[in-house]
PyMOL CGO cylinders between C-alpha atoms (Angstrom):
from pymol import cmd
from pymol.cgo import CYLINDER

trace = [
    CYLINDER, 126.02, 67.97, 144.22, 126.59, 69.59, 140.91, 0.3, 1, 1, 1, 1, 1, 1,
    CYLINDER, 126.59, 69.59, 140.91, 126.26, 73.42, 140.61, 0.3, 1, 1, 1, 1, 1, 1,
    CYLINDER, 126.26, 73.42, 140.61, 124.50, 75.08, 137.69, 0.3, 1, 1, 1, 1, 1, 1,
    CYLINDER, 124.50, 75.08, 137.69, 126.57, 76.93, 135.78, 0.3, 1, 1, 1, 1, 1, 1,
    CYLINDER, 126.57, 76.93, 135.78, 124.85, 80.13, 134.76, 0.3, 1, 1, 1, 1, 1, 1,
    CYLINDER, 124.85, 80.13, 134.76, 124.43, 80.83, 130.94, 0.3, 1, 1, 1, 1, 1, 1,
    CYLINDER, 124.43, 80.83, 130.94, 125.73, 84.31, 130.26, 0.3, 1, 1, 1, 1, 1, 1,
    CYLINDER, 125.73, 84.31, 130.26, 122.28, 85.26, 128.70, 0.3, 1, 1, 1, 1, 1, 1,
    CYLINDER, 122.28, 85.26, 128.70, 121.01, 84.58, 132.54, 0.3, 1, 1, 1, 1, 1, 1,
    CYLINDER, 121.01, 84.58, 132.54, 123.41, 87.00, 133.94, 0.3, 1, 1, 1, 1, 1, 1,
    CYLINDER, 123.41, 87.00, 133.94, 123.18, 89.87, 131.98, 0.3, 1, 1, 1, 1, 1, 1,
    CYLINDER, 123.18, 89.87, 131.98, 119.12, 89.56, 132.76, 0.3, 1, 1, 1, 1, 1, 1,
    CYLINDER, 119.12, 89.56, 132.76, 119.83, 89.83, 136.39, 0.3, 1, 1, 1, 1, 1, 1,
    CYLINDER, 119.83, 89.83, 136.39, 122.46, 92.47, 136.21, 0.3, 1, 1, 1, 1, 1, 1,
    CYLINDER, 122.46, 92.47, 136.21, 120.58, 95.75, 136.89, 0.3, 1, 1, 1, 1, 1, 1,
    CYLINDER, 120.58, 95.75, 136.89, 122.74, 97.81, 134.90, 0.3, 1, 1, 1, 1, 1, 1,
    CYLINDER, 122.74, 97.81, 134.90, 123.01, 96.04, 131.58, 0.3, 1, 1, 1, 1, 1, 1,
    CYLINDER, 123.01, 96.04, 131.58, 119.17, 95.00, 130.48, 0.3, 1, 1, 1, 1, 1, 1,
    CYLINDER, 119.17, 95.00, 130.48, 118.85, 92.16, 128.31, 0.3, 1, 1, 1, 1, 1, 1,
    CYLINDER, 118.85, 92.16, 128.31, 118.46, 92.78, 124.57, 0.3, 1, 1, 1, 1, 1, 1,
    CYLINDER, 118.46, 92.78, 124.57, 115.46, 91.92, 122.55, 0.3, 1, 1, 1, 1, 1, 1,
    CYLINDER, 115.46, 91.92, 122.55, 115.10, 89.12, 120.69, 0.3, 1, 1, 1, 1, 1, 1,
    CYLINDER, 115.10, 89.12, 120.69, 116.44, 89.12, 116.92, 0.3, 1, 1, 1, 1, 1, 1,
    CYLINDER, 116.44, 89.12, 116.92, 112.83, 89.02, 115.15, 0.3, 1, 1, 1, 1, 1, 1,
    CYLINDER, 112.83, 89.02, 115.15, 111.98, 92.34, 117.14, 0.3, 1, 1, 1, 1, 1, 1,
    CYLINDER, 111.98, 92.34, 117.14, 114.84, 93.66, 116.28, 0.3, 1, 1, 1, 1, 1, 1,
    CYLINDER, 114.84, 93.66, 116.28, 114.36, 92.67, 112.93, 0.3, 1, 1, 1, 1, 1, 1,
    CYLINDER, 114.36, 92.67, 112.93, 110.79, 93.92, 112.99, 0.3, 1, 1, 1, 1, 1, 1,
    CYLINDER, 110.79, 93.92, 112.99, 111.94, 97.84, 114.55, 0.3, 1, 1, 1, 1, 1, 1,
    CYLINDER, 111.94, 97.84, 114.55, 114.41, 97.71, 111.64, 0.3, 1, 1, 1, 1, 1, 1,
    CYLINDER, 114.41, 97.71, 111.64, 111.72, 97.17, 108.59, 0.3, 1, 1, 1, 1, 1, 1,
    CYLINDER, 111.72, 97.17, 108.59, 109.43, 99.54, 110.82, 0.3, 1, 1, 1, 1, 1, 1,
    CYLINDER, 109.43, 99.54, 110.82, 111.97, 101.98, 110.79, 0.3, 1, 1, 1, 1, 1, 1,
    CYLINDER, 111.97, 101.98, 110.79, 112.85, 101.68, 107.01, 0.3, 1, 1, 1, 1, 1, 1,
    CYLINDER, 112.85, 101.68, 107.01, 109.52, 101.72, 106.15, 0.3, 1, 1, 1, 1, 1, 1,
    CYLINDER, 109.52, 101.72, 106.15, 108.65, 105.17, 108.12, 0.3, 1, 1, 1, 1, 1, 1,
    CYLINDER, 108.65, 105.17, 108.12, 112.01, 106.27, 105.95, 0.3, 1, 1, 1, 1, 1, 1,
    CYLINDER, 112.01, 106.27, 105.95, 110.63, 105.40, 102.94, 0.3, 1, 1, 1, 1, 1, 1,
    CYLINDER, 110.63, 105.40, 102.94, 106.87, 107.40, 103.79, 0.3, 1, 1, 1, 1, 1, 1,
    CYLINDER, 106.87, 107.40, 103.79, 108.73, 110.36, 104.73, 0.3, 1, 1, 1, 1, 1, 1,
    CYLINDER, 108.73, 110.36, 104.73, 110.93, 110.51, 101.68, 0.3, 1, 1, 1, 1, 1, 1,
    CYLINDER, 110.93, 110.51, 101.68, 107.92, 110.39, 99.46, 0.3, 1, 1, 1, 1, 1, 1,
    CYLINDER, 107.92, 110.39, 99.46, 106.07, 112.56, 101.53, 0.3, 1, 1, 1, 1, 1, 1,
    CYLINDER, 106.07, 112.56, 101.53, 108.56, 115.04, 100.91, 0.3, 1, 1, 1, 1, 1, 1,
    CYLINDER, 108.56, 115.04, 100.91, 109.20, 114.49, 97.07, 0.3, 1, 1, 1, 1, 1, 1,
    CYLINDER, 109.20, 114.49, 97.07, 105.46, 115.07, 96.57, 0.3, 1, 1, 1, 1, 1, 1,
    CYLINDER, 105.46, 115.07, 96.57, 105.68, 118.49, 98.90, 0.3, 1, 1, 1, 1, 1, 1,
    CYLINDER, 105.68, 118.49, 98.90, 108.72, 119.96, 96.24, 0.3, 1, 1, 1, 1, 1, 1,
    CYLINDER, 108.72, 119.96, 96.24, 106.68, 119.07, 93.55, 0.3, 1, 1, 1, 1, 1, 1,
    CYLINDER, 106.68, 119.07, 93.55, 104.13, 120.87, 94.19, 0.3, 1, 1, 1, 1, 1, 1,
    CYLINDER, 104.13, 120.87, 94.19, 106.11, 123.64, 95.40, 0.3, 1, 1, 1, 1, 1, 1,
    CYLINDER, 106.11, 123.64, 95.40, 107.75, 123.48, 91.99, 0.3, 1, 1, 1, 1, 1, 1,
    CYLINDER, 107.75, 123.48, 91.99, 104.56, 124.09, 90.38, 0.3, 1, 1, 1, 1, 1, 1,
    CYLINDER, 104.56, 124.09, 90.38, 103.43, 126.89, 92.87, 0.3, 1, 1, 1, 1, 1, 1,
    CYLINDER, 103.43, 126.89, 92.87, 106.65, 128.51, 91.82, 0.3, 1, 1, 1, 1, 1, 1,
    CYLINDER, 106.65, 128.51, 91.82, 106.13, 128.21, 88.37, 0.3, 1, 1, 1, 1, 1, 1,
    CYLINDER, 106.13, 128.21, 88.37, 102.37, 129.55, 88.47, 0.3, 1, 1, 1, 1, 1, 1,
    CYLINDER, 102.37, 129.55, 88.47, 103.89, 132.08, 90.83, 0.3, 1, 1, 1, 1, 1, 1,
    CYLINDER, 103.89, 132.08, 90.83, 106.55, 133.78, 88.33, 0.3, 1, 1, 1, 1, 1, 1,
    CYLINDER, 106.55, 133.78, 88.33, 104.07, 134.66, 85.07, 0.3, 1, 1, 1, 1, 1, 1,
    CYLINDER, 104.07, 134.66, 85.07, 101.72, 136.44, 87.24, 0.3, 1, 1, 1, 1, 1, 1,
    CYLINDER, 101.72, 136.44, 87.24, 104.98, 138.46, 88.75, 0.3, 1, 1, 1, 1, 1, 1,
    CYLINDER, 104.98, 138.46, 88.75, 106.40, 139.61, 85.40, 0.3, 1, 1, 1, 1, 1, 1,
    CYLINDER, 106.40, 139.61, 85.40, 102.63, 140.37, 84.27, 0.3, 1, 1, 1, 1, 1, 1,
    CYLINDER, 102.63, 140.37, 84.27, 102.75, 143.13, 86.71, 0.3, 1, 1, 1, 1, 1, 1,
    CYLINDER, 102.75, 143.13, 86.71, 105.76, 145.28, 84.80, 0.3, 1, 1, 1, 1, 1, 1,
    CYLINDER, 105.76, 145.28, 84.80, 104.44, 145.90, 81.72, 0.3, 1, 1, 1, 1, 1, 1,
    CYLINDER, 104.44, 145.90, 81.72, 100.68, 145.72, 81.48, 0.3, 1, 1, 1, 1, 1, 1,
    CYLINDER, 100.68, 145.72, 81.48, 97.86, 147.93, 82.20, 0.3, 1, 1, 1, 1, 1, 1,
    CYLINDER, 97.86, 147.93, 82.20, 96.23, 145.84, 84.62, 0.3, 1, 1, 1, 1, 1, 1,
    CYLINDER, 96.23, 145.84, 84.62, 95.17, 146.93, 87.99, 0.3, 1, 1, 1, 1, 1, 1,
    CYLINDER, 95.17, 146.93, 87.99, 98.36, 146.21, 89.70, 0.3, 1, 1, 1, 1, 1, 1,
    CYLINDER, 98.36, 146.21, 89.70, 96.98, 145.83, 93.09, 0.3, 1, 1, 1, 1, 1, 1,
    CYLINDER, 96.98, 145.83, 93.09, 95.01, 143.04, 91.71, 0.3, 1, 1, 1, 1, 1, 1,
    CYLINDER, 95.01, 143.04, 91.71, 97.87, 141.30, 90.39, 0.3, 1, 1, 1, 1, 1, 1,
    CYLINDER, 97.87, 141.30, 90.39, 100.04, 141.78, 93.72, 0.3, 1, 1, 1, 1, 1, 1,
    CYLINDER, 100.04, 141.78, 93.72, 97.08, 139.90, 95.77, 0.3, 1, 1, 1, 1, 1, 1,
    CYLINDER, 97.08, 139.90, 95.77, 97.22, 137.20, 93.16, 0.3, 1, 1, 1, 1, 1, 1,
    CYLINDER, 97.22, 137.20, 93.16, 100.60, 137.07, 93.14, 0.3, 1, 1, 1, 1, 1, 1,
    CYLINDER, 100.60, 137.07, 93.14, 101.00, 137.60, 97.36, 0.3, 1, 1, 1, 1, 1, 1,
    CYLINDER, 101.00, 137.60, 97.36, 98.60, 134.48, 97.57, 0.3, 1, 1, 1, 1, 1, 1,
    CYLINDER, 98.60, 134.48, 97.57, 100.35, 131.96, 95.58, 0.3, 1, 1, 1, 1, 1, 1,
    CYLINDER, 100.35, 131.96, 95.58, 103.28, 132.97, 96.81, 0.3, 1, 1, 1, 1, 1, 1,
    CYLINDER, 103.28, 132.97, 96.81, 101.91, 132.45, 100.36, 0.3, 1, 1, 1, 1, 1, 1,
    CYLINDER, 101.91, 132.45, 100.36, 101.09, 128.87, 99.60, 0.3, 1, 1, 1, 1, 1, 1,
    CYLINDER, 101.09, 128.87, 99.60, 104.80, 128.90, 98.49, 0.3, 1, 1, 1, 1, 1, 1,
    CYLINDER, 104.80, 128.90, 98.49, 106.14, 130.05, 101.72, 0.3, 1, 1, 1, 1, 1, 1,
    CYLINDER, 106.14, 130.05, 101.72, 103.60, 127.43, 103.32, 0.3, 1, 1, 1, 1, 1, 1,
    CYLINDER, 103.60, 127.43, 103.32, 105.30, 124.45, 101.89, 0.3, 1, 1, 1, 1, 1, 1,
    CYLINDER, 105.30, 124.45, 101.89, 108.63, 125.66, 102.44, 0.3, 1, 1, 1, 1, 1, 1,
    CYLINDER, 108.63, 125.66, 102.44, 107.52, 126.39, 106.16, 0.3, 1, 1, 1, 1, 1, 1,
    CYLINDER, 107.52, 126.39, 106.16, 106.15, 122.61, 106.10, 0.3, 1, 1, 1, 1, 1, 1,
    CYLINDER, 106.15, 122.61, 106.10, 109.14, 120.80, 104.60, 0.3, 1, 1, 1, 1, 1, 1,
    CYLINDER, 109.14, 120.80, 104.60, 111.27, 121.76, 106.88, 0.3, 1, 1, 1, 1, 1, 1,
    CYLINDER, 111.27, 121.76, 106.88, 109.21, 121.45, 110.19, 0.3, 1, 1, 1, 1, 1, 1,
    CYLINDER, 109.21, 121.45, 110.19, 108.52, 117.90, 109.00, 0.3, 1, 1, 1, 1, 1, 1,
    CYLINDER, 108.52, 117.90, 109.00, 112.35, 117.27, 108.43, 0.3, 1, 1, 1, 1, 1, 1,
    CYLINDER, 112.35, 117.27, 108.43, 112.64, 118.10, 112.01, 0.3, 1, 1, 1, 1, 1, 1,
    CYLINDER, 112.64, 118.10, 112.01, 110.43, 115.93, 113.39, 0.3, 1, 1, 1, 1, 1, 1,
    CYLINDER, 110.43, 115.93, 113.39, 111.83, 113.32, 111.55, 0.3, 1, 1, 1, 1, 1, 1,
    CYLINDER, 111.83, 113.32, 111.55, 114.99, 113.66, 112.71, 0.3, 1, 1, 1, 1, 1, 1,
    CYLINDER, 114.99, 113.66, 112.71, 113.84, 113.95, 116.13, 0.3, 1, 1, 1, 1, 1, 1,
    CYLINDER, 113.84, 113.95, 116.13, 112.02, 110.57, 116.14, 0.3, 1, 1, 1, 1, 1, 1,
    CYLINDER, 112.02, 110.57, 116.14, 114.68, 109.12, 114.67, 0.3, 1, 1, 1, 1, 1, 1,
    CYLINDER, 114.68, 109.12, 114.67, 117.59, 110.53, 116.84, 0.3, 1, 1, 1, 1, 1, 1,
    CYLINDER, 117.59, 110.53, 116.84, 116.73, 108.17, 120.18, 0.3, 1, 1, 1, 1, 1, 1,
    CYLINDER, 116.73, 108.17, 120.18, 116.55, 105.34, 118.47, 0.3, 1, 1, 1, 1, 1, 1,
    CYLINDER, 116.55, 105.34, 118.47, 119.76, 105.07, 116.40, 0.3, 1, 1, 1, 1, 1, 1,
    CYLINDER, 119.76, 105.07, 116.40, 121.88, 106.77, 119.87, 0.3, 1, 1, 1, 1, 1, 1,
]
cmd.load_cgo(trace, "trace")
């Protein structure tokens, strides 16, 4: 009697310390998955600094409006305090969601 060779794709299924890798299409499929979840999160951030752009810009006018006129400065500050809040809010935002990106990304490239 003949004995069956084993194919090598047999024995690294069996072997408890090596698990067998996935097929190519999933592979293929976690890679598009993963560029596509790239791509989101890049334009998720482009459209957070562009707004923050125009918070800052709305921001500045209102700051320099407080120097020289006669306006009630307190009213100006609150104005001023409250865009500049929504500034600090996006900042705060951008970077927590750079984080988490980088965290879900980190176990699967490792």
């Amino acid at each position: 009697m003949a004995r069956h060779r084993r194919h090598p794709r047999d024995r690294r299924a069996t072997h408890p310390e090596r698990p067998s890798r996935p097929p190519h299409g999933e592979r293929r499929v976690a890679a598009k998955d993963a560029e596509r979840r790239h791509a989101e999160f890049q334009a998720g951030q482009a459209r957070i600094a562009k707004r923050r752009n125009v918070v800052a810009l709305l921001a500045l006018p209102i700051l320099l409006l407080t120097l020289p006129c006669d306006l009630p400065r307190e009213a100006l500050f609150l104005v001023f305090s409250a865009i500049f809040g929504g500034y600090l809010g996006m900042t705060i935002r951008m970077f927590l969601d750079r984080r988490r990106y980088a965290r879900e990304v980190r176990p699967s490239t490792s």
